[in-house]
C-alpha positions as CSV (number, residue, x, y, z in Angstrom):
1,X,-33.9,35.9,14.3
2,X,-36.1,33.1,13.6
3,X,-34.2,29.4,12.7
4,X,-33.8,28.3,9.3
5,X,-36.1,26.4,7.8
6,X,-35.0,23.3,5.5
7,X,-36.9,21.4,2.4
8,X,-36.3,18.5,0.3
9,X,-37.4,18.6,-3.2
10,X,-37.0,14.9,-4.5
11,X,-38.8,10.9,-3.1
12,X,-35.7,8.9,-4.4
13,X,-32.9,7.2,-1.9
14,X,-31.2,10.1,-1.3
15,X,-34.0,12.1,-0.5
16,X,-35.5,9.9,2.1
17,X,-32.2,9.8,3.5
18,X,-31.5,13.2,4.0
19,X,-35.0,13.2,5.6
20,X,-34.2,10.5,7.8
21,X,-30.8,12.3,8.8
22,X,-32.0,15.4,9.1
23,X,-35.2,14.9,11.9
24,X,-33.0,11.8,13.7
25,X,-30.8,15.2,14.5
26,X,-34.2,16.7,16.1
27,X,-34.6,19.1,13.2
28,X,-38.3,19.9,11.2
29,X,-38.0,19.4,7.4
30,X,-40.8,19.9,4.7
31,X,-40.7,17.5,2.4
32,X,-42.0,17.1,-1.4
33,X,-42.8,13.6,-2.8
34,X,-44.6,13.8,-6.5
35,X,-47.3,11.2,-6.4
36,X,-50.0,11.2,-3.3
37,X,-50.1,7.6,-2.9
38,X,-46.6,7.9,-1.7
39,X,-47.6,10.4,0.9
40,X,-50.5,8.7,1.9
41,X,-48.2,5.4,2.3
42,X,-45.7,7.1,4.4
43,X,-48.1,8.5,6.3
44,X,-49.3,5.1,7.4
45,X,-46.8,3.1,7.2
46,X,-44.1,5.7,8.4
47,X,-41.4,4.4,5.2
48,X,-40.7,5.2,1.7
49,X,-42.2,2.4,0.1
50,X,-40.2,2.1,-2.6
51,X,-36.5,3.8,-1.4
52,X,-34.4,2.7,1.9
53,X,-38.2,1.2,2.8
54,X,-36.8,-0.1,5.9
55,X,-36.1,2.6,7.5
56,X,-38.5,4.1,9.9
57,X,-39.4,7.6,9.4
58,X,-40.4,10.4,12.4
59,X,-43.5,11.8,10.7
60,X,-44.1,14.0,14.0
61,X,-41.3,16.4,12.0
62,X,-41.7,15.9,8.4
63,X,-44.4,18.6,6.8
64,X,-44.8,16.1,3.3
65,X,-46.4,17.6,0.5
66,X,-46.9,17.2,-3.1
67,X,-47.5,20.8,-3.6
68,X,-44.1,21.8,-4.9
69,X,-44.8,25.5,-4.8
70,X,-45.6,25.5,-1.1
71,X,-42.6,23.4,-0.1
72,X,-40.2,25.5,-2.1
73,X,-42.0,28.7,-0.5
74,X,-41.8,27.4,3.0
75,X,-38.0,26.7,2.5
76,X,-34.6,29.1,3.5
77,X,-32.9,26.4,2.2
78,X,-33.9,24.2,-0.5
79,X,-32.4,20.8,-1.1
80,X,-32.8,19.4,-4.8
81,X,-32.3,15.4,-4.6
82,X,-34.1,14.7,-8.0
83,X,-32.3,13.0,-10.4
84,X,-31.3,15.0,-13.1
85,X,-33.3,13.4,-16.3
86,X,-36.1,14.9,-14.2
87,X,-34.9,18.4,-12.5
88,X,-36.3,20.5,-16.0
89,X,-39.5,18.6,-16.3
90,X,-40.2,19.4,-12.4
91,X,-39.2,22.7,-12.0
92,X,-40.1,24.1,-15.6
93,X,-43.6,26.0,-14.6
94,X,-41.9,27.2,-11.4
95,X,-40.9,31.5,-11.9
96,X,-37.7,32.7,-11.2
97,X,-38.9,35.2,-7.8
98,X,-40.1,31.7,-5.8
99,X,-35.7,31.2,-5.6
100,X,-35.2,35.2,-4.1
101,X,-33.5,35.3,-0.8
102,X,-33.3,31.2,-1.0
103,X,-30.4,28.8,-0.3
104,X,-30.1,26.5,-3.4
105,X,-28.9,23.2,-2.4
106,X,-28.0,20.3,-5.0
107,X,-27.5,16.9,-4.1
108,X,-27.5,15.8,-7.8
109,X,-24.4,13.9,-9.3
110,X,-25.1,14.5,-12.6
111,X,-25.9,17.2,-15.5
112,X,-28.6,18.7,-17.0
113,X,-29.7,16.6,-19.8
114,X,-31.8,19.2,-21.5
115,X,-29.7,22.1,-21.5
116,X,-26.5,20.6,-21.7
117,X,-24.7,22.3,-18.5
118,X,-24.0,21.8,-14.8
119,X,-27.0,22.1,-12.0
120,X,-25.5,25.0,-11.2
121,X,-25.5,26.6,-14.4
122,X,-29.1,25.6,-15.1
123,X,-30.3,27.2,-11.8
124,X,-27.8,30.3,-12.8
125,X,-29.8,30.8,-16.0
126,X,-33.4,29.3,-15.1
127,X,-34.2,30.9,-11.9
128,X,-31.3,33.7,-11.8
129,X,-30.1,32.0,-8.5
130,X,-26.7,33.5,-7.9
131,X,-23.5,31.3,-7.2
132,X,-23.4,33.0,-3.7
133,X,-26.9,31.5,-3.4
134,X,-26.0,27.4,-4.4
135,X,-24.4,24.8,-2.7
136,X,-23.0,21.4,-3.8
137,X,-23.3,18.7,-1.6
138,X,-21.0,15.9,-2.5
139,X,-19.6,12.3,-1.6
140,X,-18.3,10.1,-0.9
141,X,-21.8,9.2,0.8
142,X,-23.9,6.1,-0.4
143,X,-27.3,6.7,1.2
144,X,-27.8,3.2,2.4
145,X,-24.4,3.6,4.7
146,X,-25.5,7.1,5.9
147,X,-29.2,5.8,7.3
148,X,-27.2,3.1,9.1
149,X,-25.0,5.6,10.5
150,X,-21.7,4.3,9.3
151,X,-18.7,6.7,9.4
152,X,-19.2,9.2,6.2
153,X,-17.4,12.2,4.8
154,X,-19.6,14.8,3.0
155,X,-18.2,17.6,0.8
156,X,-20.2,21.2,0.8
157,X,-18.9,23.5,-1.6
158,X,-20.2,26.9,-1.8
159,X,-18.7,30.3,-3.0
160,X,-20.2,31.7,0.9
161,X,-19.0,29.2,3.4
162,X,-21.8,30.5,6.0
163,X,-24.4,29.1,3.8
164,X,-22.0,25.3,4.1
165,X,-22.0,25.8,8.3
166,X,-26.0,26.7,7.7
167,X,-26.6,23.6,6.0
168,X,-24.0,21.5,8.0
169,X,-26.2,21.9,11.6
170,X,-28.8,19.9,10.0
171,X,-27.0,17.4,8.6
172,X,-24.1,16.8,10.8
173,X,-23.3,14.1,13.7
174,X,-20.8,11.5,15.3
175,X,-20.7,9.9,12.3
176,X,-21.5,12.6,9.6
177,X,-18.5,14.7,9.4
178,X,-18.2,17.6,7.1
179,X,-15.7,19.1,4.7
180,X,-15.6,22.8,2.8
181,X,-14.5,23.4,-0.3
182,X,-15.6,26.3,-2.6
183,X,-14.9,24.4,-5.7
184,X,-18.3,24.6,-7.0
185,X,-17.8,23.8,-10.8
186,X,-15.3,21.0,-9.9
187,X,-17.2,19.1,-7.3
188,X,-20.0,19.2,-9.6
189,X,-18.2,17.6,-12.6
190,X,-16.2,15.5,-10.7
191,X,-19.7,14.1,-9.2
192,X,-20.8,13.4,-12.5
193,X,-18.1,12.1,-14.4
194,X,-17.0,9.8,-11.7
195,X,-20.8,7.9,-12.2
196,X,-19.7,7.5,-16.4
197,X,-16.1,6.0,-14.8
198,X,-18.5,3.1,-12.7
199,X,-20.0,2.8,-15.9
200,X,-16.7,1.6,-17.4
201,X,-15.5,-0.5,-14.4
202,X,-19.0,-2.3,-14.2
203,X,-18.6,-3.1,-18.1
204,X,-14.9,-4.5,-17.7
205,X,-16.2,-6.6,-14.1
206,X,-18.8,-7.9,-16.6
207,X,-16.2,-9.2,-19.0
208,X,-14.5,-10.9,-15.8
209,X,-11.3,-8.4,-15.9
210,X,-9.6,-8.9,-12.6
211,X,-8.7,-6.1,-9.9
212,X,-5.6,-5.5,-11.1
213,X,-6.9,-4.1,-14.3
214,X,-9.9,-2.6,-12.5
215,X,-7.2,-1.0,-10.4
216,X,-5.4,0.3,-13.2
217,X,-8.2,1.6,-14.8
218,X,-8.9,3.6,-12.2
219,X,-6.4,5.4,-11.5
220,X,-6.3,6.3,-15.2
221,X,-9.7,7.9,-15.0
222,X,-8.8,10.1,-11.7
223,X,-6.2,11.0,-13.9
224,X,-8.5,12.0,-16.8
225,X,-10.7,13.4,-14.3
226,X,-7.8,15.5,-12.9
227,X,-6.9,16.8,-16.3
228,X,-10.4,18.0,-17.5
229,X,-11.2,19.9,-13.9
230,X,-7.9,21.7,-14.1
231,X,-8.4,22.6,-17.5
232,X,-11.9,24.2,-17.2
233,X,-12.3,24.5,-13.7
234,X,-9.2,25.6,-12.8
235,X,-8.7,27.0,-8.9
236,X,-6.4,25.1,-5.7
237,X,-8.1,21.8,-5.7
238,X,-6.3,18.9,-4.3
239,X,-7.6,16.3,-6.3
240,X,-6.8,13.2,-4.6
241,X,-9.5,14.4,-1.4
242,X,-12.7,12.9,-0.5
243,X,-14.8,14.4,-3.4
244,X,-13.2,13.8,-6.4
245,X,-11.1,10.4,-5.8
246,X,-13.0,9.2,-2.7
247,X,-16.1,9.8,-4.6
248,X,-14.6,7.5,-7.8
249,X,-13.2,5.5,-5.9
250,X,-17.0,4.3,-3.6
251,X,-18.7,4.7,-7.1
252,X,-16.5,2.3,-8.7
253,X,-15.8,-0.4,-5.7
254,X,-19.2,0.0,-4.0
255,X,-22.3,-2.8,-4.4
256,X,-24.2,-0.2,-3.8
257,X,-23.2,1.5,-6.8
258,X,-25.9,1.8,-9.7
259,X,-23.7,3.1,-12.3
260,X,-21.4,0.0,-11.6
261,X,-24.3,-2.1,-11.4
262,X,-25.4,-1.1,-15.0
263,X,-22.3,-1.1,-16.6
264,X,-21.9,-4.7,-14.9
265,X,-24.7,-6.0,-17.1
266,X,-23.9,-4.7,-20.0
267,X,-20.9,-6.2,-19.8
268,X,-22.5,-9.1,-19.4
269,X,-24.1,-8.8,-22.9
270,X,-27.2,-6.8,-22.1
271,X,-28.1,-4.4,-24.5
272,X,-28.0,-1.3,-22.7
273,X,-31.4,-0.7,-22.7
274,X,-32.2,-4.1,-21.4
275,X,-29.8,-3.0,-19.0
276,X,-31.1,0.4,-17.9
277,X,-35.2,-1.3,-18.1
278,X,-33.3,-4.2,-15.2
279,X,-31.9,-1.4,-13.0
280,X,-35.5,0.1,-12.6
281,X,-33.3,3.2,-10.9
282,X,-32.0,6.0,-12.6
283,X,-28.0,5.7,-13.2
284,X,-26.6,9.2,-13.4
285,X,-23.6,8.3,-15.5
286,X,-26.0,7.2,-18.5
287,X,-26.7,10.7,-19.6
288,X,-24.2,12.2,-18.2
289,X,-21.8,10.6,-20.4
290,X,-23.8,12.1,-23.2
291,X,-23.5,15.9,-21.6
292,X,-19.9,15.9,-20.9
293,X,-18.7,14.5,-24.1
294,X,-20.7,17.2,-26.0
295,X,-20.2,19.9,-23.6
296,X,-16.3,18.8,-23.8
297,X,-15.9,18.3,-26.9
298,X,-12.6,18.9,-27.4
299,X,-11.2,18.3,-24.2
300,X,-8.7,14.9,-23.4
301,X,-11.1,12.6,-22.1
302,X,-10.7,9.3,-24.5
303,X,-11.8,7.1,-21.5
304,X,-15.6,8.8,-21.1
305,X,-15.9,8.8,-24.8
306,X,-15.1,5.4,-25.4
307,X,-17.8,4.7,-22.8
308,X,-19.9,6.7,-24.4
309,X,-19.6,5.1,-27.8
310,X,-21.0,2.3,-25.5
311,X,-23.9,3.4,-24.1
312,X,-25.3,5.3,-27.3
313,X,-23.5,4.0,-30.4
314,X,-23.6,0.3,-29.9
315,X,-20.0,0.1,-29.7
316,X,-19.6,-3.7,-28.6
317,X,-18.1,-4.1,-25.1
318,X,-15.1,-6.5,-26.5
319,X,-14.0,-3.9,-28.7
320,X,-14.1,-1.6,-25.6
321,X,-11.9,-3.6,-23.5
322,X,-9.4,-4.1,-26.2
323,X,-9.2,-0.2,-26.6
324,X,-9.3,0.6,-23.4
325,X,-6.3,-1.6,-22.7
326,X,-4.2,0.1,-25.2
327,X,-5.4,3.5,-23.2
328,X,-3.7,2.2,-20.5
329,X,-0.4,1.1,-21.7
């Protein structure tokens, strides 16, 4: 039986990490990057030159491509790092056999902008990939502590746990350790809606709330978050683990955090396009806030959709605080 094959569909941090982490374990990966002048500038210099550029890449086992076609057909397992504003647009021309016998991996923490549902669910109905076929690969795990090989805790949740040990031998090492979960559905949300919580905390750091509050806040979101997963999602989650409040918990304390960041300047009286044009990285938790709060329309989630009334209604960021104090009382 020949070895599995891996690819990486996606240029952004994540990506490049996961290559990085993937061939520093001794392992070949075939990777697609969109533009050529990104291949041909980490084919010279050996970096991403505009993601984790200082990190120094082992092109003797990377197969990079922008033929998406070929890496996708060259792949038993197929690792989507793409940010999800983009995932239709990319994979939109591809046909539904190029995903037969495949392993569908998502790295994505957010929705599907365009047809209003999880990954999952878009690959479900896009490219008839069958739940046995996906896996979720989730946090806590901020790429710029993985590629320095600082201890992390990655979640793979997959209805066929082989398919998590398959995709845990390229990923896994001293200080890369692996959890299983087969909560598909609630990792995936719980990746999402965790960005559009940063969101929230960035806005109130903006306004100079103190920890306390921030603290506070917090815990009233996990419990939001709690609610909603239980209530659509429901299965034996334990949702205090490392993928739904570790994951909240890193998005919302991290500096590395780009939903925090944004939410940080809007607070600080950016509009919020201002603010999303000075990130000049995509911030999951933008459209996600717009998916979940039309997807869950009716569900208990005041917290989201007060940030959302932010982010797409003008809603002004005093108003915010003041409500979302009286949330928390």
């Amino acid at each position: 039986m020949q070895p599995a094959t891996i690819s990486i569909i996606g240029y952004g941090t994540w990506a490049t990490a996961l290559v990085y982490l993937i061939t520093q374990n001794g392992y070949t990966v075939n990777w697609w990057v969109r533009h050529s002048e990104f291949k041909k500038h980490i084919f010279h210099y050996q970096h991403n030159p505009k993601y984790l550029p200082n990190i120094r890449l082992c092109l003797e086992r990377i197969n990079i491509t922008n033929l998406l076609e070929s890496v996708i057909e060259g792949g038993d397992l197929l690792v989507f790092a793409i940010p999800s504003a983009y995932l239709h647009p990319t994979l939109a021309h591809l046909k539904p056999s190029l995903f037969e016998n495949k392993v569908v991996v998502s790295t994505i923490k957010g929705l599907d902008p365009h047809h209003r549902s999880l990954i999952s669910q878009y690959f479900f109905q896009r490219f008839k990939v069958s739940k046995e076929q996906f896996v979720v690969l989730a946090g806590p795990c901020h790429a710029e502590e993985v590629v320095q090989h600082l201890p992390t805790y990655i979640t793979l949740a997959a209805q066929r746990v082989e398919h998590s040990v398959l995709l845990s031998r390229f990923l896994i090492n001293e200080n890369l350790k692996i959890i299983f979960s087969e909560d598909i559905e609630g990792v995936e949300l719980a990746g999402a809606l965790k960005n559009v919580y940063a969101i929230g905390a960035g806005i109130a750091l903006g306004l100079g709330c103190n920890d306390n509050f921030i603290s506070v806040y917090v815990a009233a979101a996990h419990r939001e978050l709690t609610r909603l997963l239980n209530k659509y999602y429901p299965c034996n989650r334990e949702p205090n683990s490392s993928a739904y409040l570790g994951d909240l918990l890193v998005t919302v304390f991290s500096p590395h955090s780009r939903n925090r960041r944004l939410g940080y300047w809007i607070g600080e009286k950016y509009t919020v396009q201002e603010a999303v044009n000075h990130l000049q990285m995509v911030a999951e938790g933008y459209s996600a806030a717009a998916v979940i709060t039309e997807i869950f329309n009716k569900a208990d989630i005041p917290i989201a959709r007060l940030i959302y009334k932010v982010l797409y209604h003008n809603y002004e960021v005093n108003f915010f605080i003041e409500k979302l104090k009286l949330l928390l009382e």
